[in-house]
N, C-alpha and C positions, 0 to 999 in steps of 0.2 A: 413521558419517557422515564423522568424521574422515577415515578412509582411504579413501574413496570420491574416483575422479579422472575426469573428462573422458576417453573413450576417444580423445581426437586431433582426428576425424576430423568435419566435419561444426560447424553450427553447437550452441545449448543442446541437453542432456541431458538428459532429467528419470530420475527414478527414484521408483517407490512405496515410501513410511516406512510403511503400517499405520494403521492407528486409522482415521478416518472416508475412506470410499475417497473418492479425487481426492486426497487429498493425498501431495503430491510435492516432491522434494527438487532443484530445477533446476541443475545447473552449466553455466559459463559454460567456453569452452575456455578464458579467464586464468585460473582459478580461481574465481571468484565464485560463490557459492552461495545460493540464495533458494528461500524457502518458496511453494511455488503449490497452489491448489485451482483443479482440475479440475472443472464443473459444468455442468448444462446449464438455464438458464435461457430458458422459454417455447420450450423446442424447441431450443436454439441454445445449442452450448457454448461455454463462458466460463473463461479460465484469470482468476483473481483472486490477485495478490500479497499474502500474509501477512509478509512482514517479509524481513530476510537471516539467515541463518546467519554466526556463531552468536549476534548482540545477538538473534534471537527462537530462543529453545531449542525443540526436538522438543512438548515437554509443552504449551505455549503455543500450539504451532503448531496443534497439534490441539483447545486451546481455541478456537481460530479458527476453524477452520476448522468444529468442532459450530456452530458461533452463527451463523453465515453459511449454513451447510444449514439449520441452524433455522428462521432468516429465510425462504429460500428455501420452505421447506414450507409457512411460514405465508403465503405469496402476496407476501413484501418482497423486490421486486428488490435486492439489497444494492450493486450498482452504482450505478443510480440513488440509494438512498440517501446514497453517497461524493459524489456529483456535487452532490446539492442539498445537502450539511453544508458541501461546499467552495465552492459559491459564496453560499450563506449568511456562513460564515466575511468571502470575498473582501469582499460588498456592506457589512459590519457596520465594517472596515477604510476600507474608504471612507466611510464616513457619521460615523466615529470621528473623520476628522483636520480639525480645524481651522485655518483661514487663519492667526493664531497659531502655533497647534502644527508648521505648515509650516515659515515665518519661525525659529521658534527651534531647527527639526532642521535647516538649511540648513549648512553648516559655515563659508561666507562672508558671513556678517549682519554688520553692523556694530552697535555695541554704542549702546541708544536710538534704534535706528531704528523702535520702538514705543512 
């Protein structure tokens, strides 16, 4: 994977690593490298980003990318599942900060202005 380079020409690359098919090793012509499964979801393919090379290693990648077909088999669009964890995440964030909590992350509060 190491010595694997961008032929030039064109914009991303991908290339198949093996293990559960769709998974592919994307370069970027700067050099940038990113793990994608390839899939087709209710008819319609879907490339899904598993991480960059190298913070997500080969082995991983392919734990990824099993659990995400997995999903897919068992009828969980794994897309929408990313979409409703992160604006769950978002809505939990705002329901979290308090008019207080506002005031004292401000960096120009004056000190007893509560």
């Amino acid at each position: 994977m190491k010595r694997l380079r961008h032929p030039g020409a064109g914009g991303k690359k991908n290339f198949a690593m093996g293990g559960p098919s769709g998974l592919q090793l994307q370069l970027t012509p700067k050099g940038g490298r990113t793990w994608v499964l390839r899939v087709s979801i209710a008819s319609k393919r879907h490339e899904i980003g598993l991480g960059g090379y190298p913070d997500v290693p080969l082995a991983e990648a392919r734990d990824r990318a099993r659990e995400i077909k997995g999903k897919i088999w068992r009828g969980i669009n794994p897309r929408e599942e990313r979409k409703a964890a992160q604006s769950a995440l978002a809505a939990a964030e705002r329901r979290g900060m308090t008019f207080r909590d506002a005031v004292e992350k401000w960096p120009h509060r004056k000190v007893g202005c509560l």
